[in-house]
C-alpha positions in Angstrom: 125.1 118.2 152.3 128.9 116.7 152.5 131.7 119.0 153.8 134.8 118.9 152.3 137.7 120.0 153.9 140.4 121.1 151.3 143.6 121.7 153.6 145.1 118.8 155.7 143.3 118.5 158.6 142.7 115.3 160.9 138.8 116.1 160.6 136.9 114.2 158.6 134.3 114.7 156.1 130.6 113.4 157.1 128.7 111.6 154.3 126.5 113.4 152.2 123.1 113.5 153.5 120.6 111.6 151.2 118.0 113.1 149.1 115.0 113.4 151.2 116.7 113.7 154.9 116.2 116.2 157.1 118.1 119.3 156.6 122.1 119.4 156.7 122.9 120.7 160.2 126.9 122.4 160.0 129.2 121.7 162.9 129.5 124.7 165.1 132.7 125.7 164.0 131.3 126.6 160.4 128.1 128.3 161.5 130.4 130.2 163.7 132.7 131.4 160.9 129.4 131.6 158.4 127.7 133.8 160.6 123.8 133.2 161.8 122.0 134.5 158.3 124.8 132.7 155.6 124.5 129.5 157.9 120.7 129.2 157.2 121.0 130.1 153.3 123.5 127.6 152.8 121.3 124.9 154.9 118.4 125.5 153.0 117.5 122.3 151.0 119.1 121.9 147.3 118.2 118.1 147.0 119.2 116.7 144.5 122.2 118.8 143.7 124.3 117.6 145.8 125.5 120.5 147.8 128.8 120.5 149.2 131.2 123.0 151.0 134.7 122.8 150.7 136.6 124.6 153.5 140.1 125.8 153.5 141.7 126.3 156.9 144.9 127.5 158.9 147.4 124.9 160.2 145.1 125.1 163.7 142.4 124.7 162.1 140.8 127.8 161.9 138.6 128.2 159.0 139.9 130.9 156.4 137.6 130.5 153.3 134.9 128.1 152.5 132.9 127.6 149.1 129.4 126.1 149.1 128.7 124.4 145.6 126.3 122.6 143.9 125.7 120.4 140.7 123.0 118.9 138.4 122.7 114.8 138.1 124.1 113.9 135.0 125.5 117.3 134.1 129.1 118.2 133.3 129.2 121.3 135.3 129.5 122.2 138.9 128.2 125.6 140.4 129.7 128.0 142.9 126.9 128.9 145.2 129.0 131.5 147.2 132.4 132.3 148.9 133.0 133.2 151.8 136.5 134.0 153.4 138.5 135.8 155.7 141.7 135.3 153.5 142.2 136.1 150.1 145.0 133.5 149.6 142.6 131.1 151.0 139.6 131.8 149.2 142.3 131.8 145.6 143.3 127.9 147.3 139.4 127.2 147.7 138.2 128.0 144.7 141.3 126.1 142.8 140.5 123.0 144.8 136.7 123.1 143.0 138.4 124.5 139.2 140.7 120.7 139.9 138.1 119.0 141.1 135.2 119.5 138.7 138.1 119.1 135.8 138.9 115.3 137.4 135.6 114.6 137.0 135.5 115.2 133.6 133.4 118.5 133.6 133.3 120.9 130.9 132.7 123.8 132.9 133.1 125.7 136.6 130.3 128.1 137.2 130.0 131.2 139.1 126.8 132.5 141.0 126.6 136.5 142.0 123.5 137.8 144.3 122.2 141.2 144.0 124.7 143.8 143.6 128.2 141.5 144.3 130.8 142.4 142.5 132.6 139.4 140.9 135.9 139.2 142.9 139.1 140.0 141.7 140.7 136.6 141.8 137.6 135.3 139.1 139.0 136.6 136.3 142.3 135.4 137.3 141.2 132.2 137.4 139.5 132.3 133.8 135.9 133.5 134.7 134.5 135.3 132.3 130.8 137.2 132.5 128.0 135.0 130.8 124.9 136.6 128.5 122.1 137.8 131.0 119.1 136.1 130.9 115.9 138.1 129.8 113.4 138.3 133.3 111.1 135.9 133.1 110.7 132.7 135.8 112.0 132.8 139.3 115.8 132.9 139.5 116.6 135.2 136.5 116.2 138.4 138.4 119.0 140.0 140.6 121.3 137.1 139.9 124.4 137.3 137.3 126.5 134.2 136.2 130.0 133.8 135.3 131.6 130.6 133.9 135.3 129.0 133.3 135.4 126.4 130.8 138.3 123.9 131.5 138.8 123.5 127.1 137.4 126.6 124.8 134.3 126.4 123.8 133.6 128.7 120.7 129.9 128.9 119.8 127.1 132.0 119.7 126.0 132.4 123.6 122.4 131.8 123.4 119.4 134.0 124.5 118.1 132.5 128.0 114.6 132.8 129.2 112.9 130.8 132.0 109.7 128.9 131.5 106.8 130.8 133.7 104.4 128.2 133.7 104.7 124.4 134.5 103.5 123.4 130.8 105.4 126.1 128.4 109.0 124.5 128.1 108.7 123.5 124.5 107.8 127.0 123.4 110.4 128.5 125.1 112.8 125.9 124.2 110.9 126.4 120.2 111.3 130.5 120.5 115.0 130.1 121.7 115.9 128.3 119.1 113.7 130.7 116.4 116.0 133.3 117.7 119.1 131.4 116.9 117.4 131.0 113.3 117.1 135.0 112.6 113.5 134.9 113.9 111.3 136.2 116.1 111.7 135.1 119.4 112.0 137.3 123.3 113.0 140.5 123.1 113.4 141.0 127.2 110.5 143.4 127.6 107.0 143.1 128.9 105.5 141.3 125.8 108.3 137.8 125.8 105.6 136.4 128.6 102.4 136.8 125.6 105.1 135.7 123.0 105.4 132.6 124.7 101.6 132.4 125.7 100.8 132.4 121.7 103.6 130.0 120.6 102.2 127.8 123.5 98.8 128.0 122.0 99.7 127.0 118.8 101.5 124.3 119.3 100.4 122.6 122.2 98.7 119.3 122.6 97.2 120.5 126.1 98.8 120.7 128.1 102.0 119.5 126.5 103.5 120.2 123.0 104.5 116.8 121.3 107.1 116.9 118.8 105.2 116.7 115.5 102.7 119.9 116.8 106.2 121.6 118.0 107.6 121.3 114.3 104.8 122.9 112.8 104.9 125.7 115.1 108.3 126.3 114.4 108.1 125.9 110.8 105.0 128.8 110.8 107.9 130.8 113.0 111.0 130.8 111.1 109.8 130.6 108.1 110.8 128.9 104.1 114.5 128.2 104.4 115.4 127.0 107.2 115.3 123.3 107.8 112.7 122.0 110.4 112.8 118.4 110.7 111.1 115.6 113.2 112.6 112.6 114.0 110.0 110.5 116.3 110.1 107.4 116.5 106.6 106.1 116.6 103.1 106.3 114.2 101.4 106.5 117.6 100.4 109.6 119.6 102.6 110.2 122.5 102.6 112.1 125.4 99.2 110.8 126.3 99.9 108.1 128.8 97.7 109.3 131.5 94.6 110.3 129.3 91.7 107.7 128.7 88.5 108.0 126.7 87.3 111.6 125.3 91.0 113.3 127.0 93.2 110.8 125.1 90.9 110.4 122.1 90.8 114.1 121.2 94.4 115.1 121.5 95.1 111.9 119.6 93.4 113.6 116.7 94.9 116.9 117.3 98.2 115.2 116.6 96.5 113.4 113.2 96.3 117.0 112.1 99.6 118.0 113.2 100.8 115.6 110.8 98.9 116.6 108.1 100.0 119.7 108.6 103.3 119.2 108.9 102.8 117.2 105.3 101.6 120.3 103.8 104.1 122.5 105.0 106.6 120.0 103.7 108.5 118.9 107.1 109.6 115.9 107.2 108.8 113.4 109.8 111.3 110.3 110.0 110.2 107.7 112.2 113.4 105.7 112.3 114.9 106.6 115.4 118.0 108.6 115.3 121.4 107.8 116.9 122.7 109.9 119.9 125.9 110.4 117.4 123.9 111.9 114.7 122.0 114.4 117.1 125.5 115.4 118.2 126.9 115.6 114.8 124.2 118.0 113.5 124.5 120.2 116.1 127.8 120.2 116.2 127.2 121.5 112.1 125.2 124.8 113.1 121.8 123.1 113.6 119.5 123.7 116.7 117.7 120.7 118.3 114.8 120.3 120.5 114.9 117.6 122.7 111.9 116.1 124.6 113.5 114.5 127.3 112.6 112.3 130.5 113.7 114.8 133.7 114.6 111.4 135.4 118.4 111.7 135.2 118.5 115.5 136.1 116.6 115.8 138.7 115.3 112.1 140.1 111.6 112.3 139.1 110.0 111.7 135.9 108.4 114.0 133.5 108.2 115.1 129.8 109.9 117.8 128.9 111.4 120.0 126.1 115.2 121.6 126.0 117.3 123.1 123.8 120.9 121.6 122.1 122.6 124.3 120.7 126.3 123.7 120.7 128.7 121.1 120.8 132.1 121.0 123.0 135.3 120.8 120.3 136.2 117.5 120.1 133.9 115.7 122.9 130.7 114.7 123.4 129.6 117.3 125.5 126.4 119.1 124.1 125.3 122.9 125.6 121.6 122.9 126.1 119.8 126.1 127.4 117.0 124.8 129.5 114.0 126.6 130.6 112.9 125.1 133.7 114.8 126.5 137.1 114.0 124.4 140.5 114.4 127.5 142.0 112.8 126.5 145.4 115.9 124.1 145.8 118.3 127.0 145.1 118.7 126.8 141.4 118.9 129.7 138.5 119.6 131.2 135.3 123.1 130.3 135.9 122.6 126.4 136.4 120.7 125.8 133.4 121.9 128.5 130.7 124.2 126.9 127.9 124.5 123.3 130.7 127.0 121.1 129.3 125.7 117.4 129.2 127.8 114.2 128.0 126.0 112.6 124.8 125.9 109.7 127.2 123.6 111.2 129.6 121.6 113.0 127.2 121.4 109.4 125.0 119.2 108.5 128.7 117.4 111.7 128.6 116.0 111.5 125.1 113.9 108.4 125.5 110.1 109.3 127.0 108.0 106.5 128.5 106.9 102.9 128.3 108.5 102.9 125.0 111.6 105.4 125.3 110.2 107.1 122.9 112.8 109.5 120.8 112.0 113.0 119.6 113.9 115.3 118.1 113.2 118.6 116.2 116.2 120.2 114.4 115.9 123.7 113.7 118.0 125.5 110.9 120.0 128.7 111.2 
């Protein structure tokens, strides 16, 4: 955790404590003006967000307001974790310092977190937050938490529908019924049946446990229907997603993926196995298509692993895309708010989209 102080002060700032230290220990003086049960929710660990707390203080050096924040790896947006202040002038100051901060780095946006009943404060809206779409409840991290976000340039586009992955293997049929509800068709509804919905879609698609790109298409082509495009871009004849299967488990979901093909044939989606430039991805999203991305975690969060997101929207005149991913670490303080519409630099998500040995790239783009 690195401590930032954002008025003149002779203190300094200690370095950020590495990714898999012990646990950030605040000087006195802060755990003193945090107050015993704030201290030990902004200590917990939020590796590898890199947690910070700025702190504005009086010309003595008494603490007056101090922000904890957090951001993903290779993201373009930071999150405000909380406030806390004992002057409103101090906590407007504070939360400026992050707005000018985040925008020198090149971010596209500022978010706001809000536990449990908070009210967004006053000087939020002042400072261009606005409310962002509530998520439907689903995974850890969606209930009791609201989100607002500034975004340092407009960024017009349809707020997509959020819903949180509740398994470890169902991220492409979220990320598949997200984007059928961008499309006009069924998708979650935010009642008591989304969790089935996303059990069936699973089922149908998946490659057990995974769903691979060619086995996603179909299932999103049986979803949304004739007239909408659904197209796979994948760069490789081979199977994929099978690197740690040998014998009878690689062999049959090999062939599960033959008939996903021959599906996909019959239902007339194409599958292009040239892969596709990082410039056209961006350039058809930025035209109204959806894209499903299965991307390598790597960059996001510092371990490896397959996964499926959603690109839904482009930032006007940059290469920023807004993806809506399902998966929230929330055991290292994440939630709705960190990963719903998370703007990510075409260069970054150029890294993401390449899976394994081979970097494998697939893409499904998804009509509206």
């Amino acid at each position: 955790m690195s401590q930032v102080s954002t008025a003149p002060t002779t203190l300094d700032a200690p370095a950020a404590v590495p990714a898999g230290a012990p646990g950030w220990e605040p000087d006195a003086w802060l755990r003193d003006f945090l107050g015993a049960e704030r201290t030990a929710f902004w200590q917990r660990s939020r590796t590898p967000y890199s947690p910070t707390v700025h702190v504005e203080r009086a010309a003595d050096g008494e603490p007056l307001a101090a922000v904890l924040t957090t951001r993903r790896p290779s993201t373009a947006a930071v999150k405000i974790v909380e406030l806390h202040h004992t002057d409103a002038a101090a906590a407007r100051r504070a939360i400026e310092h992050v707005v000018a901060d985040s925008a020198e780095r090149g971010d596209a946006a500022v978010k706001w977190e809000l536990r449990g009943e908070t009210a967004p404060p006053a000087l939020a809206a002042e400072l261009g937050f606005a409310p962002m779409r509530a998520p439907h409840p689903s995974a850890d991290g969606t209930v009791g938490v609201r989100g607002l976000v500034r975004w340092h340039r407009p960024v017009p586009h349809d707020e997509a529908p959020y819903y949180g992955q509740t398994t470890l293997y169902t991220c492409g049929a979220v990320a598949g019924l997200l984007a059928a509800t961008l499309a006009g068709a069924s998708g979650f509804t935010g009642d008591a049946g989304d969790r089935d919905l996303e059990f069936a879609f699973w089922r149908r698609a998946s490659n057990y446990p995974a769903c691979e790109p060619v086995g996603l298409a179909v299932a999103m082509r049986e979803t949304v229907g004739e007239g909408r495009t659904v197209e796979v871009h994948l760069d490789t004849d081979e199977p994929v997603l099978l690197e740690e299967y040998t014998g009878f488990e690689h062999d049959f979901r090999a062939e599960l993926q033959q008939e996903s093909r021959r599906r996909a044939a019959a239902l007339s989606v194409p599958v292009v196995t040239e892969r596709i430039a990082i410039d056209e991805v961006v350039r058809r999203i930025a035209g109204g298509e959806s894209a499903l991305l299965l991307i390598d975690e790597a960059p996001m969060h510092g371990e490896t692993g397959p996964h499926w997101v959603l690109a839904h929207a482009v930032v006007p005149g940059e290469a920023v895309v807004l993806i809506q991913d399902p998966w929230i670490t929330s055991e290292r303080g994440e939630t709705w708010v960190d990963t719903h519409d998370l703007p990510v630099a075409a260069s970054d998500l150029d890294r993401m989209i390449a899976w394994g040995p081979s970097a494998t790239r697939g893409v499904v783009f998804v009509g509206r």
